[in-house]
MITIDREN-916054 format. One record per atom (N, C-alpha, C): residue in one letter; x, y, z. Coordinates in steps of 0.02 Angstrom, whole numbers, plus 50000, padded with zeros to 5 digits. Layout:
REM MITIDREN-916054
AXYZ ...
REM end
This chain:
REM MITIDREN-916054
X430973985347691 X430323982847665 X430403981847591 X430133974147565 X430173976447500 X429633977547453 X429573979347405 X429343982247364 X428683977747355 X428643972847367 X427943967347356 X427703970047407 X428013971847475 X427393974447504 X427053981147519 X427373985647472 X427343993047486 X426583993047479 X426363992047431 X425373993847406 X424993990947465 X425123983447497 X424883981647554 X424943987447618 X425433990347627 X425373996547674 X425224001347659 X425224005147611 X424794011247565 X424004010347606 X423644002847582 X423044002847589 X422864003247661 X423054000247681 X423053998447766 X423234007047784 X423644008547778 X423494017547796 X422954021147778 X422744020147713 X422194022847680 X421504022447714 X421444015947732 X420704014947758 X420894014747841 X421284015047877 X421374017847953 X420964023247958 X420744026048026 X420214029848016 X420954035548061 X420624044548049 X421314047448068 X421114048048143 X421924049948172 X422054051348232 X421574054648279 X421314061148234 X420764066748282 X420024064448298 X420184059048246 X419384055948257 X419234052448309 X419574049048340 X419654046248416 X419654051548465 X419694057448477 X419784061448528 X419024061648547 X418404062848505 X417854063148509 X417534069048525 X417084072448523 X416534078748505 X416904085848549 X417254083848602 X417304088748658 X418024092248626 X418124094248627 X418784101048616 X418794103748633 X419614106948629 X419514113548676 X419424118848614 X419144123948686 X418964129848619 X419604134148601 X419884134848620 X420554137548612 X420814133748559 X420814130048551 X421184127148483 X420624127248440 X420024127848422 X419644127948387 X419694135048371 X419664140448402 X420024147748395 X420374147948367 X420794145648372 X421724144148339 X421654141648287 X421154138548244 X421214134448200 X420734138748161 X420274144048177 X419834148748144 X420294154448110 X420234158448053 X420394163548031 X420244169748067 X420654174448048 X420544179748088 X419934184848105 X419654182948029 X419184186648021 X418484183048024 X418554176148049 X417864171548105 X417924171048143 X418454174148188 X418634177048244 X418204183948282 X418364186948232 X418024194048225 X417164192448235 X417004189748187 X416234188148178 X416024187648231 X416444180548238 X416104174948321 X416014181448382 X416514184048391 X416364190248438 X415644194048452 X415504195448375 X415044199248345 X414374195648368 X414424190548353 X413844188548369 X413704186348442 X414174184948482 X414074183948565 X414104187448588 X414214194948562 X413994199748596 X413154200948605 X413024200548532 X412264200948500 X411794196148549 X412074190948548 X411784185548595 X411644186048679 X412354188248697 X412324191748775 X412074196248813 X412054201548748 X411534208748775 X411174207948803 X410974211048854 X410354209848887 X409574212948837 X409044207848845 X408574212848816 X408074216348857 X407684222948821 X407164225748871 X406564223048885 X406364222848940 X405794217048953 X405214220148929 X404774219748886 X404074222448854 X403624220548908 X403344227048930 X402894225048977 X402074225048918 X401994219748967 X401254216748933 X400674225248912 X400404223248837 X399784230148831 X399534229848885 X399224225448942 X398454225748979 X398914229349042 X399414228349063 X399794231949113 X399834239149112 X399804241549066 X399884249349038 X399534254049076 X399554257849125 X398914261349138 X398624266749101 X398044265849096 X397624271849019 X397884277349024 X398144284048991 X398044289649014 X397234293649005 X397594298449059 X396794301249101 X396874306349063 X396384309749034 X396334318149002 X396374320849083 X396784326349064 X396914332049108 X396414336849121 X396214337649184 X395524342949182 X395734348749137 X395394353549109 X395344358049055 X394724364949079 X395174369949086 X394464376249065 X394484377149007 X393994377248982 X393694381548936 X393254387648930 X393244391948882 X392694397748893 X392714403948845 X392524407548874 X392644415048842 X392054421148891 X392424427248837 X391874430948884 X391604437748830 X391124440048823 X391014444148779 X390744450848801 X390544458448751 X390864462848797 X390414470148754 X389754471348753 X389394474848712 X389414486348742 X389634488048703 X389434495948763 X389334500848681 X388634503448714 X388264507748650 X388144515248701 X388424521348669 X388324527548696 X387914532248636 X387384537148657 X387224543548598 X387284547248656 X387604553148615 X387294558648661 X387354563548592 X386774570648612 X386474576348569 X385824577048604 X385444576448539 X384614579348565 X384504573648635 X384794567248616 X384554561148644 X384944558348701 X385344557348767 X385914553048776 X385574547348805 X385804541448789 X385744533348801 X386434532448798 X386424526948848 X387034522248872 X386984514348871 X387084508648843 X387034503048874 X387664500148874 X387684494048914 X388064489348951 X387874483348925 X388244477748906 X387904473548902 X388714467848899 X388484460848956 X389314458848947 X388964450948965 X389534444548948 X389174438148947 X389904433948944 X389944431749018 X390324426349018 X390354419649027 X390574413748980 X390504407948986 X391054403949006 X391104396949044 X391614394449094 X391454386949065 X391824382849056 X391554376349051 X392384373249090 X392304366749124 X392704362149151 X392654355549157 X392994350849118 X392974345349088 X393144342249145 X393374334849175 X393814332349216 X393394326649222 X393634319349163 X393264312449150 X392644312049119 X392174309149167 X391424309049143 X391094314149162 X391644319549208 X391154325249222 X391254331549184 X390584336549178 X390734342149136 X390264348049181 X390654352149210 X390244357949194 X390434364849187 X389914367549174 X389704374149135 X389534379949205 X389664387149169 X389394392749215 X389394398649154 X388724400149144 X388474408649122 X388344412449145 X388574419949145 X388274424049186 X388194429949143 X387614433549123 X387304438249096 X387184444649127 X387484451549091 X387214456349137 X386894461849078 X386414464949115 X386234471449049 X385994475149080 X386374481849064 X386124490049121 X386004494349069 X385634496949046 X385414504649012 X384934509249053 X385214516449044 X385094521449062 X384884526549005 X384374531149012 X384474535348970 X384354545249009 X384294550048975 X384324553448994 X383474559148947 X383004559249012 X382454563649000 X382444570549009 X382074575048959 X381864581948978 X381244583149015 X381304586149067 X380554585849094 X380394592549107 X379684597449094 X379474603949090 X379184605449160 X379244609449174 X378894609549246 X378524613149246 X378014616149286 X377374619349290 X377464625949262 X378154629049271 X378024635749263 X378654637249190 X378294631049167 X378884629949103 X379574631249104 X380054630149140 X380684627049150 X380804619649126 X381314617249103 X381584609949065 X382044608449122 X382024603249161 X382714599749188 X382734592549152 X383194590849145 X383414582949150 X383674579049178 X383224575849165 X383604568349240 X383744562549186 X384064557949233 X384384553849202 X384034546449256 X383704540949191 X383334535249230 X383684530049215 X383754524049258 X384014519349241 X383454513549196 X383414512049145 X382914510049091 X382864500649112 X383554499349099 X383474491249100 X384184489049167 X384034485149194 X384334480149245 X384404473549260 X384564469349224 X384474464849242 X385214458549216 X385064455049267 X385874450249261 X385524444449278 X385894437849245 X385864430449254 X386454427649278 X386244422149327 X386594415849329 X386484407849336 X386884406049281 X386954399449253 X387134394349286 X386944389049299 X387594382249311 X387244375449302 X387734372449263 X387464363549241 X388184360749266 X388014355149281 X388444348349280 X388134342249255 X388404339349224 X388374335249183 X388684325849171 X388394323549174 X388734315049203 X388744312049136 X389374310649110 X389324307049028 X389154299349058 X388574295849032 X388314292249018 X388394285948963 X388674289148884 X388874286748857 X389074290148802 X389274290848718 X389634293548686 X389204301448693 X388504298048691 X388054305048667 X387714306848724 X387344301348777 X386954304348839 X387284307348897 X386884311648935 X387284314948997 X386444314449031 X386654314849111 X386194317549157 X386354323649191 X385944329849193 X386134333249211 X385734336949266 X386094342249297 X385704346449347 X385824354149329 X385324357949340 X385424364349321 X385144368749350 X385384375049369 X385114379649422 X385264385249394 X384804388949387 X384484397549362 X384364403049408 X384804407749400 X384514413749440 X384604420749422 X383984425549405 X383894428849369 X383584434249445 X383824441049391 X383484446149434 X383354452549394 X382814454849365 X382544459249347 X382284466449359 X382614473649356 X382044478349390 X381474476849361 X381644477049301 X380874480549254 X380504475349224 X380534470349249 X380074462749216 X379494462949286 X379004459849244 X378594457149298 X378874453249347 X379124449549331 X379544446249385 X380164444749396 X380364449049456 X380904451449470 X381604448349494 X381054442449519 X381564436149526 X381354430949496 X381804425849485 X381544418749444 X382384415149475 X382084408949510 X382494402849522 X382044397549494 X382774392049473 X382284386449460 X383084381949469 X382894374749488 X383254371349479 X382914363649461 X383274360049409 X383024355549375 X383654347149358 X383324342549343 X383834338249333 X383424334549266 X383884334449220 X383804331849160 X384244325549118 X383964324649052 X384214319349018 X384424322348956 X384944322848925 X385304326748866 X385624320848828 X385474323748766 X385794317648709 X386034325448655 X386464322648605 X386744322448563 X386564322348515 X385924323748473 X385604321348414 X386124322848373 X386354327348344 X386654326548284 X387324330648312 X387984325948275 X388644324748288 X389054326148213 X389174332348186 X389394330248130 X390114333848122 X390144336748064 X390834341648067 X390754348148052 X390304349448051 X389664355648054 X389164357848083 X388874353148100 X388314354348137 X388424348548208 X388264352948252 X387914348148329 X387284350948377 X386984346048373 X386314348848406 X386244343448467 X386024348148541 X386174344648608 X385284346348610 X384904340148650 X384304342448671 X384434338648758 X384104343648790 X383824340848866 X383044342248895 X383014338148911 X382324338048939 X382304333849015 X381724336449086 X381794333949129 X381264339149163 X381184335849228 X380754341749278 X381214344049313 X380784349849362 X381214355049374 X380734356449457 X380864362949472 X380494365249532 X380794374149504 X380494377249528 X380334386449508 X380104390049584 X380594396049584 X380104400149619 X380154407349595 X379624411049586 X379584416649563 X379344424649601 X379444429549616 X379114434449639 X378974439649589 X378474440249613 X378004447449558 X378334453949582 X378554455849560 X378644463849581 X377984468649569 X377434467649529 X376924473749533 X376474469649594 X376304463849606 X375984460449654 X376054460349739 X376674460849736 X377274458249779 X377024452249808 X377124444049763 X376924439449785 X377434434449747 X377414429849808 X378014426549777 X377464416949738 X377684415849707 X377484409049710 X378254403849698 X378074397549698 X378304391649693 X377834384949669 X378284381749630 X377834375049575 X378524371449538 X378174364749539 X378504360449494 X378434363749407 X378964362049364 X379104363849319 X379384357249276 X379064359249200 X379324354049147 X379894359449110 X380574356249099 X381074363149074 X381434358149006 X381384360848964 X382064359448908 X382384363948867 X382814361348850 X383404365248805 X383814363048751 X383954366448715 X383984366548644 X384754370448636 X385184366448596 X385644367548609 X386164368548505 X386054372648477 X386334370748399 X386854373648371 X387454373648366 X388164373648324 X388064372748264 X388344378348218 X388294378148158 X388834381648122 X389454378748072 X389824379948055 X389814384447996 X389854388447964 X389494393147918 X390214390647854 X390774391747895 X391364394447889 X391954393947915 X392464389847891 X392904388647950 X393234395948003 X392844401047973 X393174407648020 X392474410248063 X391684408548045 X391254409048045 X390694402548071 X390254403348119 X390074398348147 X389084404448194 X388674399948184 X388024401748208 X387874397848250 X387664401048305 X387644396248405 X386784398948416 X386554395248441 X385784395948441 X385604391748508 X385444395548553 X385154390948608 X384434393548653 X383884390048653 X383114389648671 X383064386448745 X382894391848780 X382804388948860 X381874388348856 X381614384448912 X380824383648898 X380834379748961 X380454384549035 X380224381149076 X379414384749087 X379124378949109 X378404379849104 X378384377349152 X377754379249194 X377564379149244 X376584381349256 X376224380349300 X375674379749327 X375534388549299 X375914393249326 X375664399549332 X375794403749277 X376364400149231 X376864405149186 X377324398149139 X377334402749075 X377724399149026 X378564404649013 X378904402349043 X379544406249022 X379944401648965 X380084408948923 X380734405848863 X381034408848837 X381594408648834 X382024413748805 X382704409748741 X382704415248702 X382914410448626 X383704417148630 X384374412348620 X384874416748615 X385234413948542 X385074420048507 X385514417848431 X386104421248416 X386624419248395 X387224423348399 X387594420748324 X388024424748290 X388234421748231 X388994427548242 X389524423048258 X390304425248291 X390504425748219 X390974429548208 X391714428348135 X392294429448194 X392804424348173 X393174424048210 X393884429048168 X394204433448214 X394664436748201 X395444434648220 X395624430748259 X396184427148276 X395894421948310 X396454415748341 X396544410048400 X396164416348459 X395944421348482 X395604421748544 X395094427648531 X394964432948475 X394624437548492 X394334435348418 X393684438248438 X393014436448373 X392474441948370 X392074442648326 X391454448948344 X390904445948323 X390474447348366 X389864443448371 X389334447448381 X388584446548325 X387844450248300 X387614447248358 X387164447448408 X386664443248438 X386054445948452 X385574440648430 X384734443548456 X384514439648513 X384394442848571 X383944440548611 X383104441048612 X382704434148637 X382054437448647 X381754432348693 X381464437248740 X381084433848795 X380494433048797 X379934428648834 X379454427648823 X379264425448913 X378704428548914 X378404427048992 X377564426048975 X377424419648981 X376594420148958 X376114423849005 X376244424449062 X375724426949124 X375974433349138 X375834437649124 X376344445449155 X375434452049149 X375704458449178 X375244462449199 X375044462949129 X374574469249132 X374134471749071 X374494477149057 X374884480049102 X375154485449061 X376004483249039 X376154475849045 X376884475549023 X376734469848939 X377334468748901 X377194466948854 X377634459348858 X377274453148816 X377494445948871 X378394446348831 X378184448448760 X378984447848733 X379484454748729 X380104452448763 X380584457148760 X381184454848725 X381554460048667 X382054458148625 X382804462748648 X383074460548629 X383754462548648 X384054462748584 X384574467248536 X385054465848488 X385804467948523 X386194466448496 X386934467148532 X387434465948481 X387984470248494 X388644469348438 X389224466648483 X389574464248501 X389904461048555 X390594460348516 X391254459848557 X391914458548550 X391834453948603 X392024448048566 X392264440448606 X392964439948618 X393114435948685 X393824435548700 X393704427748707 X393864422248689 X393954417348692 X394764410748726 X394664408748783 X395284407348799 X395364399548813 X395964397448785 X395774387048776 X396384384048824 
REM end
């Protein structure tokens, strides 16, 4: 070739388009491997692994099923005993256990109240001799029970059944059972106050009469929590059923200090009220009590 035409073939090479460019888009991957460094080798791995993993399938929020609160007891039980003996001997008893069981919209409750005192008399006899006997003074025990239908954050409907038995009251027995409407008035971080109100039905027997009656009844209750103290707390609760023949009510105030997670000591005043009773009994009767609480969650 000579030399006039070397630049004529220079160009003509130059603007040829190259060899690989005709093969067109498809390759093999193996030579495209082969033609990668070692360490985009490495990568590429890295990431088709990342890519291949399987992922975990997220099951949809609305699929979820809610969890259910677990039914729950709650309660405690409390535990009063007063002795003298000398010129004087007296004994009392006095004990009060509470039960509550949660499980959804339902709630209920069981109280049961007992109180025995005895004391011990001198008595002279005709030909002046002293013996002493020993009388049983007070007797009497309660039982409680509500259930309760949550309604909404604050209302419940409820049902409630009372049964009481007395020696030494005018009336010796007292049932009543009632169905009511309970709210929530006040919800705070200190204070909660529950009111119910509803009719009822009563039956009562006289022990000085010996007569029993029965009547519809208007009943509510009063229910107040009061935090004094995070170790310290005042519980106040007002029963009030009325009826045709008789107004019964009885007010229980108690103010606990708490001594650990389960045992506490607790002041309480009781006082009862019976509007219709004999001439020789008195309508209000009080109770005071020093109590060791056992509390269990």
């Amino acid at each position: 070739m000579s030399r006039s035409h070397a630049p004529l073939l220079l160009a003509a090479l130059l603007a040829a388009p190259p060899a690989w460019a005709d093969a067109g888009p498809v390759q093999d991957t193996n030579a495209k491997q082969a033609a990668l460094p070692a360490a985009a080798k490495q990568a590429g791995k890295s990431v088709q692994a990342i890519v291949r993993t399987p992922q975990r399938r997220q099951v949809p929020e609305a699929q979820v099923a809610p969890v259910q609160p677990q039914p729950k007891w709650t309660g405690g039980g409390e535990l009063g005993v007063a002795s003298a003996h000398g010129n004087s001997t007296t004994e009392s008893l006095n004990g009060r256990l509470n039960l509550r069981y949660a499980d959804g919209l339902w709630a209920h409750s069981l109280e049961a109240f007992g109180l025995r005192a005895s004391a011990e008399f001198a008595r002279t006899g005709s030909d002046g001799s002293i013996t002493h006997e020993r009388r049983t003074t007070a007797n009497r025990y309660t039982l409680g029970g509500n259930s309760a239908y949550l309604m909404d954050a604050r209302g419940t409907i409820n049902t409630a059944l009372r049964l009481e038995h007395d020696d030494f009251g005018t009336y010796s027995q007292q049932q009543s059972l009632s169905v009511s409407y309970g709210n929530r008035v006040v919800d705070g971080d200190k204070a909660q106050l529950d009111l119910q109100i509803g009719p009822g039905y009563r039956r009562t027997h006289d022990r000085i009469d010996d007569e029993t009656r029965a009547g519809a009844i208007a009943r509510g209750r009063l229910g107040l929590k009061y935090a004094l103290t995070p170790n310290a707390e005042i519980v106040n609760t007002l029963l009030i059923e009325s009826g045709d023949y008789n107004t019964f009510a009885q007010n229980d105030l108690g103010v606990s200090v708490t001594m650990n997670s389960h045992l506490a000591l607790k002041a309480g005043w009781q006082a009862r009220h019976n509007s219709n009773v004999d001439e020789d009994r008195k309508k209000t009767d009080t109770l005071t009590t020093m109590n060791v609480v056992y509390k269990f969650k």
